[in-house]
C-alpha positions as CSV (number, residue, x, y, z in Angstrom):
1,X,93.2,66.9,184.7
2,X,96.1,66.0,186.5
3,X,99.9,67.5,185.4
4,X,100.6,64.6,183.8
5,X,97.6,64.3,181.8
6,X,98.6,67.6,180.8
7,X,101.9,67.3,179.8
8,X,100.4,64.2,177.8
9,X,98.3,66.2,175.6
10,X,100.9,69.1,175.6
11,X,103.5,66.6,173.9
12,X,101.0,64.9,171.5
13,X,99.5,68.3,170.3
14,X,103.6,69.3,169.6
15,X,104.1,66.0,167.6
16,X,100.9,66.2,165.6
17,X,102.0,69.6,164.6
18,X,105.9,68.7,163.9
19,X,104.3,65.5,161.8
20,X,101.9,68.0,159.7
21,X,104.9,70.8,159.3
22,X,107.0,67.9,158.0
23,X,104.6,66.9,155.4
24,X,103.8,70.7,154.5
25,X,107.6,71.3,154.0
26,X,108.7,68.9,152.0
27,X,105.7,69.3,149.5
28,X,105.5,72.6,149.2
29,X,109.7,74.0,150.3
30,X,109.8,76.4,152.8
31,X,108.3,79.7,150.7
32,X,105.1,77.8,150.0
33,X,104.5,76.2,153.4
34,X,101.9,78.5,155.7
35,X,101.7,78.1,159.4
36,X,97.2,78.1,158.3
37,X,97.8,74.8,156.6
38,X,100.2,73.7,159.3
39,X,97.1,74.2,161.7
40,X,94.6,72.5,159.6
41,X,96.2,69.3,158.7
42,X,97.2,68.8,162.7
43,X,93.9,69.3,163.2
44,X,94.5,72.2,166.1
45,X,93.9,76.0,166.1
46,X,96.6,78.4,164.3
47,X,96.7,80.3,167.8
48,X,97.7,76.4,169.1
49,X,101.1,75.9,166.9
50,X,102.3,79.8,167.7
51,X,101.9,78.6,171.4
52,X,104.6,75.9,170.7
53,X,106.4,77.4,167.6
54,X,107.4,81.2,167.8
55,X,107.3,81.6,163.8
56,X,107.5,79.5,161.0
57,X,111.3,79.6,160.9
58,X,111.3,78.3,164.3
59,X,109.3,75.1,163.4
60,X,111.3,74.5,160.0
61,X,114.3,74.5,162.2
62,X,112.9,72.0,164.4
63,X,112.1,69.9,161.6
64,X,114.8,69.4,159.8
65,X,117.3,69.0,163.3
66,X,114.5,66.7,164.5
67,X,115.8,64.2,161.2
68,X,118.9,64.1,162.4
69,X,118.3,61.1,164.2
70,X,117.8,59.3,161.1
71,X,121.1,60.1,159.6
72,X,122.1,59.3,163.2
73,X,120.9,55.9,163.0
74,X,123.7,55.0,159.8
75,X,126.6,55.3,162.2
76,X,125.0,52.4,164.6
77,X,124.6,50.4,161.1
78,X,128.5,51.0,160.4
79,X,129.6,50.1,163.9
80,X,127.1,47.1,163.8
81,X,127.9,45.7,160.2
82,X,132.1,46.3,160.7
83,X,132.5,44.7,164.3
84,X,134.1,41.9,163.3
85,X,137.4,41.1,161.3
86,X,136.2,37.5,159.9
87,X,134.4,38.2,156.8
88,X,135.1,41.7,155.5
89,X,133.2,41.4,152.4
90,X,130.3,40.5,153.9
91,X,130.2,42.8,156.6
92,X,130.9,45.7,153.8
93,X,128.2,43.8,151.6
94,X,125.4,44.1,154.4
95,X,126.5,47.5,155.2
96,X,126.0,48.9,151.7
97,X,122.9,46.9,151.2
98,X,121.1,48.8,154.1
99,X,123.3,51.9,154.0
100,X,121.7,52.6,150.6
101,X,118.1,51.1,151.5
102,X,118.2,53.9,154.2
103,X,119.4,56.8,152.0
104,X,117.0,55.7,149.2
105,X,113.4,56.2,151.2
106,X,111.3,59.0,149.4
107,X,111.0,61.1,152.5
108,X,114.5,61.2,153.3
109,X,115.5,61.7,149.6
110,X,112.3,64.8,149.4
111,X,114.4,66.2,152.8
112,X,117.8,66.0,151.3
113,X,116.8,68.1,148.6
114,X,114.7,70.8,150.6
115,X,117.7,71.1,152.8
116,X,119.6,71.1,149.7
117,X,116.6,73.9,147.9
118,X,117.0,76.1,151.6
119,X,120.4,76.2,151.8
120,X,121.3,79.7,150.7
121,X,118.5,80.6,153.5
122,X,120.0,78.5,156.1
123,X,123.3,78.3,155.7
124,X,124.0,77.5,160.0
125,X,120.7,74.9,159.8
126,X,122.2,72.9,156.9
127,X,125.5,72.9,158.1
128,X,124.5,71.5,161.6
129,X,122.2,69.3,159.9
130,X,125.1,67.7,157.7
131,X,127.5,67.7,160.4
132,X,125.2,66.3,163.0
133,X,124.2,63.4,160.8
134,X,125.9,62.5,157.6
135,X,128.9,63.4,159.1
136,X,128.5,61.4,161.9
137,X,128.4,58.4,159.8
138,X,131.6,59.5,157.8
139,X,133.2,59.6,160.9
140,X,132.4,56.4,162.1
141,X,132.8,54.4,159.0
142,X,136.2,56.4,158.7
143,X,137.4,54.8,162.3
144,X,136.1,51.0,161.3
145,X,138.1,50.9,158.3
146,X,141.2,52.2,160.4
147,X,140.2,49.7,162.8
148,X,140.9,47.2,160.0
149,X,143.9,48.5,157.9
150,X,145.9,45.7,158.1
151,X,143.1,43.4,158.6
152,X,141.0,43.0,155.5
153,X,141.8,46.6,154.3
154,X,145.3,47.7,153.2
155,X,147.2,50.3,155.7
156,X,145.8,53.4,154.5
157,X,147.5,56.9,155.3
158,X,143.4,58.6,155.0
159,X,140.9,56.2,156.1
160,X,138.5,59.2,156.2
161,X,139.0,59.6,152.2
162,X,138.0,55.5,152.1
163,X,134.9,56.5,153.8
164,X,134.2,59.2,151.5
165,X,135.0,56.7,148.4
166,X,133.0,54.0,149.7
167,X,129.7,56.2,149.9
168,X,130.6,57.6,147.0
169,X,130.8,54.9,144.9
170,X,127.1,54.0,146.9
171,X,125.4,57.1,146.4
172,X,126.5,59.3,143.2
173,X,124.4,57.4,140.7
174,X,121.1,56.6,142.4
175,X,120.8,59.9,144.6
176,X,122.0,62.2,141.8
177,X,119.5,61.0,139.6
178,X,116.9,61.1,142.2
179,X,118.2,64.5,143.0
180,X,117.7,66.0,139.4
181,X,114.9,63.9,138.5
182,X,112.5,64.2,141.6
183,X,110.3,62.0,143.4
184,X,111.8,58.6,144.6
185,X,110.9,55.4,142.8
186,X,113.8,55.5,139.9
187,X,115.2,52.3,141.0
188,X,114.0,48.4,141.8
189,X,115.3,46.8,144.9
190,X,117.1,45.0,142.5
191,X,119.0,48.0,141.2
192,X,120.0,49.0,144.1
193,X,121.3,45.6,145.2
194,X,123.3,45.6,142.0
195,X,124.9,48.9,142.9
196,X,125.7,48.0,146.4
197,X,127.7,44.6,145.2
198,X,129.5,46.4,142.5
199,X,130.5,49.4,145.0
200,X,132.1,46.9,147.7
201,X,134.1,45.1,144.7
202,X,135.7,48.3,143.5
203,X,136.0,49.6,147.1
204,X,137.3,45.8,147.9
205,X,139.8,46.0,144.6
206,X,141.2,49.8,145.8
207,X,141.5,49.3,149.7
208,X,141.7,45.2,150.3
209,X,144.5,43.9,151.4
């Protein structure tokens, strides 16, 4: 087996046991996960995932910064939907449309709310986690709409507190009930269209010009 080949099998051993730890986690928190069922649903020896994971804290870490990318991806929506200064509304329409599509998928709803659960535990991990994602997206919705004070949006002295109303008005009713409720199919795709036109009108009535 040549170095390659075993780097191969090296990298897809590692990803079956990150996909299994995922799925252990966010059914069972981070208390009722074991490092034995970790093993068994990825299919490899226990002696196999302490090779790549020092402890089970190690691979819950990895876990929840691996997700970051997903968060990550909301900022690229943002940049995308906000590019251009000829139709506002619809650029803010499409944005909240997929903005809350993304938010609203059961696994990253079940994440948020083990991140949420592990908090007091891992105060640093869900403080990078936020900062490294969600934030991220704050951050970059917060320089479009400076970007277009003045074009489309009134001048604004806080564009960064626009950002925070704009996702605000997006996620408090859907996600807090999901949040308190559990599981993730409380709304149609129709209900969540409804609550992404109605949050760009009020945003639109508050910050258009």
């Amino acid at each position: 087996m040549t170095v390659t080949d075993e780097d191969g099998r090296t990298a897809r051993k590692r990803r079956q046991i990150l996909d299994a730890a995922r799925a252990v986690f966010l059914r069972n928190g981070y208390v009722g996960a074991s490092m034995d069922e970790v093993a068994s649903i990825a299919a490899v020896s226990k002696q196999t995932v302490y090779k790549h994971f020092s402890d089970k804290e190690q691979l819950f870490t990895t876990i929840i910064l691996d997700t970051t990318a997903q968060i990550e991806g909301l900022a690229k929506l943002i940049t995308e939907s906000l590019e251009g200064d000829d139709d506002l509304e619809k650029g803010l329409r499409k944005l909240a449309h997929e903005f809350l599509a993304s938010i609203m998928q059961p696994d990253v709803l079940r994440l948020r709310r083990l991140i949420i659960a592990e908090a007091d535990r891992f105060p640093d991990l869900g403080r990078t986690w936020y900062e490294q994602g969600f934030e991220r997206s704050l951050e970059s919705m917060s320089t479009a709409f400076g970007r277009l004070a003045g074009h489309g949006l009134r001048p604004m002295d806080d564009p960064r507190l626009a950002a925070d109303h704009f996702v605000g008005l997006l996620l408090w009713v859907p996600v807090n009930r999901v949040m308190f409720a559990g599981g993730g199919e409380h709304h149609t795709e129709a209900e969540l269209d409804r609550l992404a036109d109605a949050a760009v009108e009020v945003f639109l009535r508050a910050y258009g010009a």
